[in-house]
MMTF fields as JSON, N, C-alpha, C and O atoms, coordinates in Angstrom:
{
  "mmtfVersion": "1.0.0",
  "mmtfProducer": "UNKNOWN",
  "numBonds": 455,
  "numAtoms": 456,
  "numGroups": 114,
  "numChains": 1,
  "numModels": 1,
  "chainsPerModel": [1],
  "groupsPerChain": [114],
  "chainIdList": ["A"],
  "bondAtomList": [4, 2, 8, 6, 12, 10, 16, 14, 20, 18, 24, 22, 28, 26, 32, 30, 36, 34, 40, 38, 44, 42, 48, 46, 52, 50, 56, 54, 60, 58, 64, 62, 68, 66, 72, 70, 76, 74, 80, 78, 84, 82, 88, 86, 92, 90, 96, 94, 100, 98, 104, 102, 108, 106, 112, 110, 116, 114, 120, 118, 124, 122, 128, 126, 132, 130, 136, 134, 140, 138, 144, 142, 148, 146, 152, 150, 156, 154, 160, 158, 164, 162, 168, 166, 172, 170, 176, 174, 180, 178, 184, 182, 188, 186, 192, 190, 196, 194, 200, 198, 204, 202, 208, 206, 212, 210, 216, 214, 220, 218, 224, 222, 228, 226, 232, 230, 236, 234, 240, 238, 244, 242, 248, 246, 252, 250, 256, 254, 260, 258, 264, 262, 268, 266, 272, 270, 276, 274, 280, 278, 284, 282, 288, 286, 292, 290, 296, 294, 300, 298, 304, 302, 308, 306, 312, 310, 316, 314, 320, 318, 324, 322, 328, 326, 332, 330, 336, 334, 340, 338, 344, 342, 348, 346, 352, 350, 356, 354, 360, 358, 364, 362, 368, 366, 372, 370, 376, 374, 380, 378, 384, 382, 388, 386, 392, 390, 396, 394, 400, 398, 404, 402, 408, 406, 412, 410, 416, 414, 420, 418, 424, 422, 428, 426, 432, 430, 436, 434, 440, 438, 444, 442, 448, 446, 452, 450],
  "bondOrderList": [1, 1, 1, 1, 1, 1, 1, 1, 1, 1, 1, 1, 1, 1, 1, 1, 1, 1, 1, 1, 1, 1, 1, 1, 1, 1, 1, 1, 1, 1, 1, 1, 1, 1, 1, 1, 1, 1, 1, 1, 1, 1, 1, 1, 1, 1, 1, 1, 1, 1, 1, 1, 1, 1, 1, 1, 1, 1, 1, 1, 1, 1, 1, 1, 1, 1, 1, 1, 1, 1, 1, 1, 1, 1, 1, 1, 1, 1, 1, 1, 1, 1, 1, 1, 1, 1, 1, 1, 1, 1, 1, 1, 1, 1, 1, 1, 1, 1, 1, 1, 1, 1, 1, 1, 1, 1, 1, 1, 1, 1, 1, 1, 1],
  "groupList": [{"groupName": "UNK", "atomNameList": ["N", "CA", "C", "O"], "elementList": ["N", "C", "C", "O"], "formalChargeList": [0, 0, 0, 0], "bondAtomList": [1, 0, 2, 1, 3, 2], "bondOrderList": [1, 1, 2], "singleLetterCode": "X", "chemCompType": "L-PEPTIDE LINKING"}],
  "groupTypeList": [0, 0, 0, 0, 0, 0, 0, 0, 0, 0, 0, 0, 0, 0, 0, 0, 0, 0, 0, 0, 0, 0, 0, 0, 0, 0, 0, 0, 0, 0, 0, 0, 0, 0, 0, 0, 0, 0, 0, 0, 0, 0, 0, 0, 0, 0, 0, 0, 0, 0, 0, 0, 0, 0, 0, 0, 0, 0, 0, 0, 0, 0, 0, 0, 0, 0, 0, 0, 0, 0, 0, 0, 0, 0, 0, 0, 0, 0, 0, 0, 0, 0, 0, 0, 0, 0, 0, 0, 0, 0, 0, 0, 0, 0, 0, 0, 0, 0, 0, 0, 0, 0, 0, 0, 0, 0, 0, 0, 0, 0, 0, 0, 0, 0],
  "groupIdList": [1, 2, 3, 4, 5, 6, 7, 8, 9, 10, 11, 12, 13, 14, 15, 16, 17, 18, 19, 20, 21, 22, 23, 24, 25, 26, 27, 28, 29, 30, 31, 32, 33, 34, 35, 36, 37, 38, 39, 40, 41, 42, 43, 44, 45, 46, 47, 48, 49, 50, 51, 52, 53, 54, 55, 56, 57, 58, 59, 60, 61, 62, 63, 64, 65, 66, 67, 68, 69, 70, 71, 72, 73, 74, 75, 76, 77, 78, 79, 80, 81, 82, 83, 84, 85, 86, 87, 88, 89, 90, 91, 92, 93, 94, 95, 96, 97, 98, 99, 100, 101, 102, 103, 104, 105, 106, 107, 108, 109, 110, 111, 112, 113, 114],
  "secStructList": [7, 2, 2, 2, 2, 1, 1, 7, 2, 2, 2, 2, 2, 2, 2, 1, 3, 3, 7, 7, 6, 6, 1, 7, 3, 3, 7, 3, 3, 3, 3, 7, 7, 6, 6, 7, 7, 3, 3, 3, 3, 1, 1, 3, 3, 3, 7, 6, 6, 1, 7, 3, 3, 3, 6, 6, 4, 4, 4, 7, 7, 2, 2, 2, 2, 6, 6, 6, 7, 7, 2, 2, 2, 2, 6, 7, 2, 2, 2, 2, 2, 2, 2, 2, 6, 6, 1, 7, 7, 6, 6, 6, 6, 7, 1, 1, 7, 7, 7, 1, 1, 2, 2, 2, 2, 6, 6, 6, 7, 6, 6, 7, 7, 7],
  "xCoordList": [6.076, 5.76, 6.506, 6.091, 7.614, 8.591, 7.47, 6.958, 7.226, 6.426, 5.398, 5.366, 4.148, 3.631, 3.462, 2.488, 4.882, 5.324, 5.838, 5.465, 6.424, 6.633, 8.099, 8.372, 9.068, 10.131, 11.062, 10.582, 12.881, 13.193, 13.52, 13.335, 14.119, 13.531, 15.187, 15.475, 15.655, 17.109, 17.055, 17.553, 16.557, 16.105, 15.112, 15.344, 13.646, 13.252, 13.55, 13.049, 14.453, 15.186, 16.085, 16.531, 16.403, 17.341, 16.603, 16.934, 15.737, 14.601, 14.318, 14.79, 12.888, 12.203, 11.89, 10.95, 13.421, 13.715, 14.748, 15.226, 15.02, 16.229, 16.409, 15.523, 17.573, 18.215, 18.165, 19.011, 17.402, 16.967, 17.418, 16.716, 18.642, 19.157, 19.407, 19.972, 19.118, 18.899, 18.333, 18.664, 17.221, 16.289, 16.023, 16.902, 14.665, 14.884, 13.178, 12.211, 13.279, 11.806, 11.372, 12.266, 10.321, 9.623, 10.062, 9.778, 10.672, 10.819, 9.533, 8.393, 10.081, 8.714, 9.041, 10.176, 8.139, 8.228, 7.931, 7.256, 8.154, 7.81, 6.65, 6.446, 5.734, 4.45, 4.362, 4.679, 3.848, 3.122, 2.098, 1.285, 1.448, 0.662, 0.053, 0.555, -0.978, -1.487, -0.983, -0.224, -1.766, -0.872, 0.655, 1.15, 1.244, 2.626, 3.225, 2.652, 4.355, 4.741, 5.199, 6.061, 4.63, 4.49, 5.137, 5.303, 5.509, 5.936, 5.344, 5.268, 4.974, 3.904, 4.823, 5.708, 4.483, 4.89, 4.823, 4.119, 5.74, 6.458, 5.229, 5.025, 4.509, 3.508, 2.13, 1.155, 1.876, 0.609, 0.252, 0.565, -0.644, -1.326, -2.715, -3.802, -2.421, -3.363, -3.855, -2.987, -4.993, -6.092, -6.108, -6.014, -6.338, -6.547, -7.263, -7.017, -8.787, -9.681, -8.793, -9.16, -7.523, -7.104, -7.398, -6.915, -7.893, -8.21, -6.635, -5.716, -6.621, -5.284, -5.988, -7.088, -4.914, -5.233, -3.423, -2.354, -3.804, -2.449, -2.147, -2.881, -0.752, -0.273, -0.129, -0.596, 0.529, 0.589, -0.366, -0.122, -1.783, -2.571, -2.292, -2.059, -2.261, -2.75, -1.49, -1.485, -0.571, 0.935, 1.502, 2.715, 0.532, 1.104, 1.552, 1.125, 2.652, 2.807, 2.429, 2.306, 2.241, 2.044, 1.178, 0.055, 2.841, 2.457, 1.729, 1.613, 1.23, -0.141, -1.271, -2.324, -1.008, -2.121, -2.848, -4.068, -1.75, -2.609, -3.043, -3.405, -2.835, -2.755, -5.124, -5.869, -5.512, -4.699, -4.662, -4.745, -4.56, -4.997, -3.419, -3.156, -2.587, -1.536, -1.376, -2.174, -0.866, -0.64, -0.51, -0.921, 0.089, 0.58, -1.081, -1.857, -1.466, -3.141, -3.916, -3.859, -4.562, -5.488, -5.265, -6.271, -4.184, -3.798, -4.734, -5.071, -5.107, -6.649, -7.368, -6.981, -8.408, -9.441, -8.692, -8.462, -8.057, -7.778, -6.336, -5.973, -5.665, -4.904, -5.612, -4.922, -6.353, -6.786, -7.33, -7.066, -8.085, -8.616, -7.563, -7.929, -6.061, -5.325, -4.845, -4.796, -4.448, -4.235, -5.124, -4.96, -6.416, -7.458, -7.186, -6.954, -7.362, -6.763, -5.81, -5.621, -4.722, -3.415, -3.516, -3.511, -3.611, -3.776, -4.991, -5.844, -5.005, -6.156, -6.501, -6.227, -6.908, -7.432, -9.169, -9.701, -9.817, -10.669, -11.92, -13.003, -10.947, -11.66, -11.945, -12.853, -10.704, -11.348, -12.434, -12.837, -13.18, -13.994, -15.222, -16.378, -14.974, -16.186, -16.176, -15.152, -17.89, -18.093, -18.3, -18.383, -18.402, -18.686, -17.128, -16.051, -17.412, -16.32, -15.954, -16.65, -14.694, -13.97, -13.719, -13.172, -14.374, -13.729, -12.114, -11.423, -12.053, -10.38, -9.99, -8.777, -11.262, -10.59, -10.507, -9.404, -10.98, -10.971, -9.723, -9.193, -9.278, -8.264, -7.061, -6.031, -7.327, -6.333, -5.604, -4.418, -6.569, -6.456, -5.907, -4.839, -6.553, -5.833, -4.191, -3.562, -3.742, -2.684, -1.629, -0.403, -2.812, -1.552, -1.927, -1.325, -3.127, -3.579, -4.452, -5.028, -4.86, -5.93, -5.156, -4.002, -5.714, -5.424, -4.98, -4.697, -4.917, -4.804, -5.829, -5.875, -6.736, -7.706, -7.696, -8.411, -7.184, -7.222, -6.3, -6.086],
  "yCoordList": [11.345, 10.162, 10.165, 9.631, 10.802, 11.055, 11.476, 10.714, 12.661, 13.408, 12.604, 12.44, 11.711, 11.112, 10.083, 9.648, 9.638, 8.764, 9.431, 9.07, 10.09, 11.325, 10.901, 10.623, 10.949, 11.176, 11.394, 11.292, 11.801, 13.096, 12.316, 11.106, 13.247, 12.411, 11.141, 10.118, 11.838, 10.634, 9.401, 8.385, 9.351, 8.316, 7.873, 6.678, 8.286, 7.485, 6.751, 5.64, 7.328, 6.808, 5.834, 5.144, 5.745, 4.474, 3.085, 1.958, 3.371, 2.355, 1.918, 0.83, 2.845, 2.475, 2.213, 1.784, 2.784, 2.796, 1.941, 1.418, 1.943, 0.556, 1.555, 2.243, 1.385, 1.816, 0.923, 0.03, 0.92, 0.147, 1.134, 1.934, 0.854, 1.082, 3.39, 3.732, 3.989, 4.98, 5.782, 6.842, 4.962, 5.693, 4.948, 4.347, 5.034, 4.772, 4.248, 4.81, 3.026, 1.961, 2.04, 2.263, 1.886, 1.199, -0.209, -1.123, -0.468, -2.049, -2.608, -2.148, -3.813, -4.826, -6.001, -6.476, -6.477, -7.092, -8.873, -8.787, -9.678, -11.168, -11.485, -11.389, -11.888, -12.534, -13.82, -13.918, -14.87, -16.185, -16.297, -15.702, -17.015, -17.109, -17.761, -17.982, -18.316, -19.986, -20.465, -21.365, -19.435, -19.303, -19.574, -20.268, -19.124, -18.863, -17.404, -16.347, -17.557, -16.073, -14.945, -15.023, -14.171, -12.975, -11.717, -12.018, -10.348, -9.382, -7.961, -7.359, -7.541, -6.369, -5.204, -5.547, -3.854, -2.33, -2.823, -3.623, -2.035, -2.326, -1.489, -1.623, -0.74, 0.513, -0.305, 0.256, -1.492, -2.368, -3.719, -4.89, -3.044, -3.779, -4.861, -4.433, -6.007, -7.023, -7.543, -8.04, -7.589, -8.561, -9.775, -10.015, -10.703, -12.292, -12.876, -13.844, -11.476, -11.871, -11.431, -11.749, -10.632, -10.502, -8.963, -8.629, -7.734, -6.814, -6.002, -6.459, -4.693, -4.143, -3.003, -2.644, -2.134, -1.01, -0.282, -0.707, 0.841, 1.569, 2.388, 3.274, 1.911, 3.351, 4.705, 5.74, 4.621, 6.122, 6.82, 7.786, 5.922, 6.697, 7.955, 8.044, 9.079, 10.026, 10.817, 11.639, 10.051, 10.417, 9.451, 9.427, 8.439, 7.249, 8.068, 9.174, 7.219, 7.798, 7.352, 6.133, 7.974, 8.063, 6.606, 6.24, 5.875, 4.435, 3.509, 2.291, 4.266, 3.512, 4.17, 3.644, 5.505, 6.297, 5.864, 5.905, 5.367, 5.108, 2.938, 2.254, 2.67, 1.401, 1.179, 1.975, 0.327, -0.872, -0.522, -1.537, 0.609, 1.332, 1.27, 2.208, 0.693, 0.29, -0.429, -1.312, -0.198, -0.621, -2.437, -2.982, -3.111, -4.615, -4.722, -5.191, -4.488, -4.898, -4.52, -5.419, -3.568, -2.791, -3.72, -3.826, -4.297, -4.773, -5.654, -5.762, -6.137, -7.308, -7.454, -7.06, -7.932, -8.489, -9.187, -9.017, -10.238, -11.499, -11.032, -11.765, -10.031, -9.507, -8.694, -8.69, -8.303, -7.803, -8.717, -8.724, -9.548, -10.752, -11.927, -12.855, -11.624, -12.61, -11.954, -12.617, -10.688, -9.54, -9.492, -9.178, -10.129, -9.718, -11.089, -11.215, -11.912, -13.478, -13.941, -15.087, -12.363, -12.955, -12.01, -12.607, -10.718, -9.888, -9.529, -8.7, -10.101, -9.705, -8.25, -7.684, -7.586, -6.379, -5.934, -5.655, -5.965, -6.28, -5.347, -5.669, -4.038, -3.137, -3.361, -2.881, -4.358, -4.672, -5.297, -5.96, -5.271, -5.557, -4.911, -5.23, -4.039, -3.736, -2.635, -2.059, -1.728, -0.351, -0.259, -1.292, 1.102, 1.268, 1.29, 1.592, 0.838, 0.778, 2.158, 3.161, 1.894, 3.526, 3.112, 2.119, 4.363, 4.967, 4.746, 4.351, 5.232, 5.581, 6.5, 6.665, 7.972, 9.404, 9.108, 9.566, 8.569, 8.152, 7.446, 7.569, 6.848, 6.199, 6.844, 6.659, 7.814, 8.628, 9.251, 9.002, 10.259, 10.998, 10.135, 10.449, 9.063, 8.31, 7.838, 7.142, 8.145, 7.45, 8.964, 9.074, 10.071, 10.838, 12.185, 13.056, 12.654, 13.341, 14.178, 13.512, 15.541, 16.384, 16.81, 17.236, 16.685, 16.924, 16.46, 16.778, 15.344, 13.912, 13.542, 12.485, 14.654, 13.799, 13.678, 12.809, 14.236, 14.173, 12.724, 12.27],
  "zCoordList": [7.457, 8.224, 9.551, 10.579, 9.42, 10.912, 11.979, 12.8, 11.829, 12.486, 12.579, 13.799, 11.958, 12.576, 13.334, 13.949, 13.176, 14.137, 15.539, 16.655, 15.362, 16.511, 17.137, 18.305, 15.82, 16.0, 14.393, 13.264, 14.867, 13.837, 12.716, 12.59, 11.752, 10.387, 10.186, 9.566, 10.898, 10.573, 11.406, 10.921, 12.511, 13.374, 12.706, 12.528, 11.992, 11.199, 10.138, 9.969, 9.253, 7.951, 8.104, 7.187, 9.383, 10.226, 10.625, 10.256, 11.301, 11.606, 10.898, 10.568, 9.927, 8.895, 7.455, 6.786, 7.24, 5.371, 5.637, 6.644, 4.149, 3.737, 2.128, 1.621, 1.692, 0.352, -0.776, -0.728, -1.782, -3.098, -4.355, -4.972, -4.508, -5.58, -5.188, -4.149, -5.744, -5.311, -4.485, -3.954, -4.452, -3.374, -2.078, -1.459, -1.684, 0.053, -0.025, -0.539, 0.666, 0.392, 2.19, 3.006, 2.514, 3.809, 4.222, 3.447, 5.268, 5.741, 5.522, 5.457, 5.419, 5.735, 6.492, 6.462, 7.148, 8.252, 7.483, 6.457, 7.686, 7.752, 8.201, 9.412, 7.413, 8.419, 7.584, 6.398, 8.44, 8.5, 8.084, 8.793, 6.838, 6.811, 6.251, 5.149, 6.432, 5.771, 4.144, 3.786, 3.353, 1.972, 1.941, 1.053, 2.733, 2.839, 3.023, 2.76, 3.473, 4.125, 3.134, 2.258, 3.387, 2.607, 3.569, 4.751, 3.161, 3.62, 3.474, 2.403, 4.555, 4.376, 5.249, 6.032, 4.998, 5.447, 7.405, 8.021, 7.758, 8.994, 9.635, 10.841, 8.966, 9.488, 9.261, 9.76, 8.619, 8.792, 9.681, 9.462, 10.939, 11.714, 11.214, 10.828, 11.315, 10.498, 11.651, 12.37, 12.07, 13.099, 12.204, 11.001, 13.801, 13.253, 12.079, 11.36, 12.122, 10.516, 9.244, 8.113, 9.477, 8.105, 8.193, 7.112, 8.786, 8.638, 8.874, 9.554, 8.117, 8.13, 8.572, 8.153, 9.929, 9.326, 9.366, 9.805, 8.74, 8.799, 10.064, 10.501, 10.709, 11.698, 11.042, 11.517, 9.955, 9.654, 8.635, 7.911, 8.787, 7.413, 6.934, 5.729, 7.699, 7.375, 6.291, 5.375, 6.996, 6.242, 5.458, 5.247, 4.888, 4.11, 2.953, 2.621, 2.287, 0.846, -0.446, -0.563, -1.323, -2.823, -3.039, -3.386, -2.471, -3.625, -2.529, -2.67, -1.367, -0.701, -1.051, -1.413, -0.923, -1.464, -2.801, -2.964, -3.901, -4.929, -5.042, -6.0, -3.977, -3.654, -3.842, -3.27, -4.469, -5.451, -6.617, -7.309, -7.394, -8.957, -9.31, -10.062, -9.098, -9.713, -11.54, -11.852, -12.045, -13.375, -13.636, -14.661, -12.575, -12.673, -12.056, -12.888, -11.225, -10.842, -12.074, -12.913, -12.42, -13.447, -14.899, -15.601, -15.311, -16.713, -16.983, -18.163, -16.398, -16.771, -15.917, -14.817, -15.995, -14.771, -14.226, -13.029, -14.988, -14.283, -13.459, -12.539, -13.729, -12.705, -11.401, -10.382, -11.36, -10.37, -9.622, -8.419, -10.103, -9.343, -8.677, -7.956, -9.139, -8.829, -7.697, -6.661, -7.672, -6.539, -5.111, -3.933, -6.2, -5.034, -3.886, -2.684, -4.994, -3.866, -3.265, -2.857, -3.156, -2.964, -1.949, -0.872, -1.792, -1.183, -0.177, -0.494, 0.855, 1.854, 1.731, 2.788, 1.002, 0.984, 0.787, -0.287, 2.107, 2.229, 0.904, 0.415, 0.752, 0.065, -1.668, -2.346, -2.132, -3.482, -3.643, -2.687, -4.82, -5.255, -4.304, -4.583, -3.227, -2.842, -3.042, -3.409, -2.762, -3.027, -4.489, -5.153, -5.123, -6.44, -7.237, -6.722, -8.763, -9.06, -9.803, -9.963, -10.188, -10.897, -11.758, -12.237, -12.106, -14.342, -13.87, -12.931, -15.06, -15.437, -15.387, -15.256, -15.507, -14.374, -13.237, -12.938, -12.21, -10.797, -10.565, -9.461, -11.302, -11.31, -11.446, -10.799, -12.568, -13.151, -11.789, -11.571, -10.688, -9.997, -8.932, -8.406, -8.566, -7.347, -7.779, -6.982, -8.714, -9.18, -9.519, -9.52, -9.807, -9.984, -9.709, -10.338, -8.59, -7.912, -8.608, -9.468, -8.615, -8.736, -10.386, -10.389, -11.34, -12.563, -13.478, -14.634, -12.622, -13.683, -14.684, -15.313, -14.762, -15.323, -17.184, -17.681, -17.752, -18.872, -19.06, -20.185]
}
């Protein structure tokens, strides 16, 4: 993600990470918002309709990559649907939906599938 930001990796880890227990998390920024204020990735640009997109897609990691096939979402309908209303994410519920190999793989890449 350094590199696609286009600078070195210790100046990024300064800026843009923070230390959670052992490891090393993405800031998040404060936003306003009618619901009430919530905190999103320092790397997500939101337009006035609510639309996100990412600065660093191409180098996002893992746990965006497998974003929303997460385990606390997937546990019921009615969790995903509570996710869905809490979370401006324009892409749930639309498009075709996924098995649980599709899922498998977005969650834990090419051979996940069994």
């Amino acid at each position: 993600m350094a590199a696609e930001v286009g600078i070195e990796l210790e100046p990024f880890r300064e800026r843009f990470t923070r230390r959670i227990g052992s490891r090393r998390s993405l800031v998040e920024v404060r936003v306003e918002a009618v619901e009430g204020d919530r905190h999103e990735c320092v790397f997500l640009d939101r337009r006035p309709d609510g639309k996100a997109t990412c600065r660093v897609y191409r180098a996002r990691p893992t746990q965006c990559r497998s974003w929303p096939f997460w385990p606390e979402n997937l546990a019921s309908p009615e969790a995903w649907d509570a996710t869905r209303s809490r979370v401006p994410c324009l892409g749930m519920g639309e498009g075709p939906l996924h098995g649980p190999v599709q899922i498998r793989i977005a969650l834990h890449g090419p051979g996940a599938e069994a």
